[in-house]
C-alpha positions in Angstrom: 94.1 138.7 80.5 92.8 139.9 83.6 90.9 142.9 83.5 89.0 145.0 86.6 85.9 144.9 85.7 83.9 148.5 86.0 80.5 148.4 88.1 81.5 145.5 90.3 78.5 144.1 92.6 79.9 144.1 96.4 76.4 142.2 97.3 77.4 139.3 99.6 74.3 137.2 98.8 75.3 136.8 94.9 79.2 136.2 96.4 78.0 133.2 98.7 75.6 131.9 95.9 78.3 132.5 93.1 80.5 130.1 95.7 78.4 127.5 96.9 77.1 127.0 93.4 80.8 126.3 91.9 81.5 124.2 95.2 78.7 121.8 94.6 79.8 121.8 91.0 82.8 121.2 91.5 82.4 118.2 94.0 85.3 119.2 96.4 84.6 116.8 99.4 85.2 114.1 96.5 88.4 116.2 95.3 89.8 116.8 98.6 89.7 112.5 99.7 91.5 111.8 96.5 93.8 114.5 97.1 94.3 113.5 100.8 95.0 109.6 100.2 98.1 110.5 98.1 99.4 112.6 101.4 98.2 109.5 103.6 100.8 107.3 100.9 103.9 109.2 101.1 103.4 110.1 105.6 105.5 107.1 106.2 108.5 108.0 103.7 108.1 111.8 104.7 108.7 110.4 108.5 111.9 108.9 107.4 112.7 111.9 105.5 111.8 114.5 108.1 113.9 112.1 111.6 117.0 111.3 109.1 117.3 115.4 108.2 116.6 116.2 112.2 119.3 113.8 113.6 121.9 114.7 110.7 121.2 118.5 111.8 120.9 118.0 115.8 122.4 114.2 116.4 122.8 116.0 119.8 120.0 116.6 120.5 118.2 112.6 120.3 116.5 112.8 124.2 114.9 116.4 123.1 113.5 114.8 119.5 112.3 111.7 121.5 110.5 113.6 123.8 108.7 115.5 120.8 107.9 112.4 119.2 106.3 111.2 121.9 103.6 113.8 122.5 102.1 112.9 119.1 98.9 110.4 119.1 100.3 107.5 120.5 99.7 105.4 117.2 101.7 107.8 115.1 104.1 107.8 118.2 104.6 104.2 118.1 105.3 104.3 114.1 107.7 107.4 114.3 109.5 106.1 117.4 110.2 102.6 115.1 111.2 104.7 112.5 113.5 106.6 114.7 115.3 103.6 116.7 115.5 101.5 112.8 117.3 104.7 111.7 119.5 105.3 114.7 120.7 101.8 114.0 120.9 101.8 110.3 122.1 105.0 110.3 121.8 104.2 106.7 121.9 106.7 103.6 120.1 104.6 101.1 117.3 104.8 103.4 117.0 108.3 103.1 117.8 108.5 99.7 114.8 106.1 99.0 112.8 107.8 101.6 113.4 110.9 99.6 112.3 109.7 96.2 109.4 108.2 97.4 107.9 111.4 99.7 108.6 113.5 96.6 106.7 111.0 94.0 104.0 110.1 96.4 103.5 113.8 97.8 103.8 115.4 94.5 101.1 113.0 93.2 99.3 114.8 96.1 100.4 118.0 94.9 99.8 117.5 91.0 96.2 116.3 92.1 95.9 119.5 94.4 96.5 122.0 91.4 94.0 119.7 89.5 91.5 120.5 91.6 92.9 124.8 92.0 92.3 124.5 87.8 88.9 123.1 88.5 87.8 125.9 90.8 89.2 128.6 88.8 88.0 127.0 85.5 90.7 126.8 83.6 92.2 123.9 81.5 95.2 122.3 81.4 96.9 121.6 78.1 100.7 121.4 78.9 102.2 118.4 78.8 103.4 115.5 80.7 107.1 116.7 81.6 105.8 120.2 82.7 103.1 119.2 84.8 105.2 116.9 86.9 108.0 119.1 87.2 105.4 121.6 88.8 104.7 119.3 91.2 107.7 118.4 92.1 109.0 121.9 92.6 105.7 123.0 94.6 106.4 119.5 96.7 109.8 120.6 97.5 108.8 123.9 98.8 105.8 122.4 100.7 108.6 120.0 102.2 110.6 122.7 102.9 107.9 124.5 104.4 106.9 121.9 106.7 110.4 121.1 107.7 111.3 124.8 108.8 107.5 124.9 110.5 109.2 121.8 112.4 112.3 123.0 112.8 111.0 126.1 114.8 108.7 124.2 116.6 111.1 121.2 118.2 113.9 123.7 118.3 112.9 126.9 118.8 114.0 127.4 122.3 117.3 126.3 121.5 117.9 128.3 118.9 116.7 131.0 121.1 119.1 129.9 124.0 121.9 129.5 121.7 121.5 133.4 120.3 120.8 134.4 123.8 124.0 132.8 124.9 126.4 133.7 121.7 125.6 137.3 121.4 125.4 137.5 125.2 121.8 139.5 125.0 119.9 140.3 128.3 116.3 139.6 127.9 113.9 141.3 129.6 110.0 141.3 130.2 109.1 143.3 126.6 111.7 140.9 124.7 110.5 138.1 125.8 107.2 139.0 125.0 108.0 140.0 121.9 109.6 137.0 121.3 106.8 135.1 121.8 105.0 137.1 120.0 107.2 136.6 116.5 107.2 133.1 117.5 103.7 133.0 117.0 103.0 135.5 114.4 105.9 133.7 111.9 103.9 130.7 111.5 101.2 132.6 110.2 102.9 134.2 108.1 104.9 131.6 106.5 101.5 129.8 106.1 99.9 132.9 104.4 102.5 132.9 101.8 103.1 129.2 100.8 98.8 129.2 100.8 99.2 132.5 98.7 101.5 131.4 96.0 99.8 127.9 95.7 96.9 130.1 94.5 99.0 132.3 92.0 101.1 129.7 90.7 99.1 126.4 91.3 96.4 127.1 88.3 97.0 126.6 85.1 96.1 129.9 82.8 97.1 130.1 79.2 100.6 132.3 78.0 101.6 131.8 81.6 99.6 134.2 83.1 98.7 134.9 87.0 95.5 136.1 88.6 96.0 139.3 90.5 97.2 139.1 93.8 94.3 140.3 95.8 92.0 137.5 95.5 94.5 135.2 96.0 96.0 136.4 99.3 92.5 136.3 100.3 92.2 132.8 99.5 95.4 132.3 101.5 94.2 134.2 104.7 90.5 132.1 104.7 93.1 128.6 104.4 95.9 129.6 106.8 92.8 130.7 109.5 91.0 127.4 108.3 93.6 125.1 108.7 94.6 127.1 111.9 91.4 125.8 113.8 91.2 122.5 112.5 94.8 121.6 113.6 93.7 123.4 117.2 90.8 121.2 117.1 93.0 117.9 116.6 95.3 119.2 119.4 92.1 119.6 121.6 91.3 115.7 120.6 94.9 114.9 121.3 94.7 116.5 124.6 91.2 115.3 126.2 90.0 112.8 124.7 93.5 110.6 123.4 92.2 107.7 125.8 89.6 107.1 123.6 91.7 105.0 121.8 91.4 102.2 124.5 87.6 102.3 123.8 87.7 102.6 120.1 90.4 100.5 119.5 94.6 101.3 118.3 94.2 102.9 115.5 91.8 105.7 116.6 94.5 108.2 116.8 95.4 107.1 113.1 91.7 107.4 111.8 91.7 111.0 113.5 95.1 111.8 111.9 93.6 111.1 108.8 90.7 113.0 109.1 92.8 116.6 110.0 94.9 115.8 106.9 91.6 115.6 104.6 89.8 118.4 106.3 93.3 120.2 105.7 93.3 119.3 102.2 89.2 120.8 102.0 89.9 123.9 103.4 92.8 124.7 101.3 90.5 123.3 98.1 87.5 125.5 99.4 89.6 128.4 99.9 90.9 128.1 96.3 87.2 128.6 95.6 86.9 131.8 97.6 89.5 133.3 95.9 88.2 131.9 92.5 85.0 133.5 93.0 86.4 137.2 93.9 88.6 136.9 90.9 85.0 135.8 88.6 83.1 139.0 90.4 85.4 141.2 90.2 87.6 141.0 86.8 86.8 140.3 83.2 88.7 136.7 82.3 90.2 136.4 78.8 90.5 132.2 78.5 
């Protein structure tokens, strides 16, 4: 189905006009809003998802997840710290039951609107059914879920995970381990991110008898997203850091409104990446639809 094509034209200036052509074709700014609103929907259930799993894995641990909670925009602090004391109270399992449903229908509405957009860009159409198509969005959901919640995890708890090693197996760290700790703690991310971007590419489109595209174009795809979506969450963390009192001029839910924004550039990025890789995979291999 996918064949290497022969003479293949390197030539950069039919690559970028092969890509910008699709990309205005394809109308991703509009694809990448639709996308992003079913995120914005299930953020609030995914909250309640993401402090219920944290406090039933480190109930121990409340001061340290408080303190994390905090250092987000201070409208999405406010939100999560509600969410947080309402739980701690409730301490209730239908919540996260429901909270679980809900994240997984709302995100994977997301999700199933995301690989819409990956079929789109790599021009194929989907003709499976109802079932199938939702149950693909609901298993990418999960992992993306997952994903997030390890990239969390690591985050909030990495240096006490790395204290409690340290202290269980009795290791002596010195200057070259801890640099190379810090080193894997910031390499992992990327590679995580590489992968779950990577696989969204080979598995998210829709190609007829099942078939995948080759690999290369789609790593590629997933190297442009994860160095994409790299900068623009530095970017929001640079806006979080300098200029978070602009909230008191713009009003309480600036924070919010900039939140938003990062979560629909996110969503471009990825979409325009999936157009990179769909335009290697057009240049450079014969395409039996």
């Amino acid at each position: 189905m996918f064949k290497k094509k022969e003479n293949i034209n390197n030539n950069k200036q039919i690559f970028f006009k092969d890509l910008f052509s699709h990309i205005k074709q394809d109308n991703i700014a509009m694809l990448s809003s639709q996308t992003a609103f079913n995120f914005v929907v299930a953020l609030v259930p995914f909250l309640v998802v993401a402090i219920n799993l944290i406090l039933f894995f480190a109930s121990s641990e409340i001061l340290t997840i408080q303190e994390y909670i905090n250092k987000l925009p201070e409208e999405l602090a406010n939100i999560a710290n509600e969410l947080f004391y309402f739980i701690i109270n409730q301490k209730s399992t239908s919540a996260l039951s429901l909270g679980i449903i809900i994240t997984i229908w709302s995100s994977s509405k997301g999700v199933k609107a995301l690989i819409n957009s990956l079929n789109k860009s790599f021009e194929t159409e989907d003709n499976r059914g109802f079932i199938y198509n939702q149950l693909k969005s609901i298993i990418f959901t999960i992992l993306l879920i997952i994903f997030i919640m390890v990239a969390l995890g690591g985050v909030v708890f990495g240096d006490l995970i790395l204290s409690w090693i340290v202290s269980f197996f009795k290791l002596e760290l010195n200057n070259f381990s801890r640099s190379l700790i810090y080193f894997l703690k910031a390499i992992i991310p990327l590679i995580l991110m590489i992968s779950i971007f990577t696989s969204i590419y080979l598995f998210g489109p829709t190609f007829k008898q099942h078939k995948i595209p080759p690999f290369k174009p789609c790593f590629i795809g997933g190297v442009v997203s994860t160095i994409g979506c790299t900068i623009i969450t530095y970017a929001y963390s640079f806006y979080i850091n300098n200029f978070g009192n602009l909230s008191s001029v713009y009003g309480p839910l600036m924070g919010i409104m900039i939140l938003f924004l990062w979560l629909n550039y996110t969503v471009l990025i990825i979409i325009f990446s999936g157009e990179v890789a769909a335009t290697l995979l057009r240049l450079n291999y014969d395409i039996k639809k």
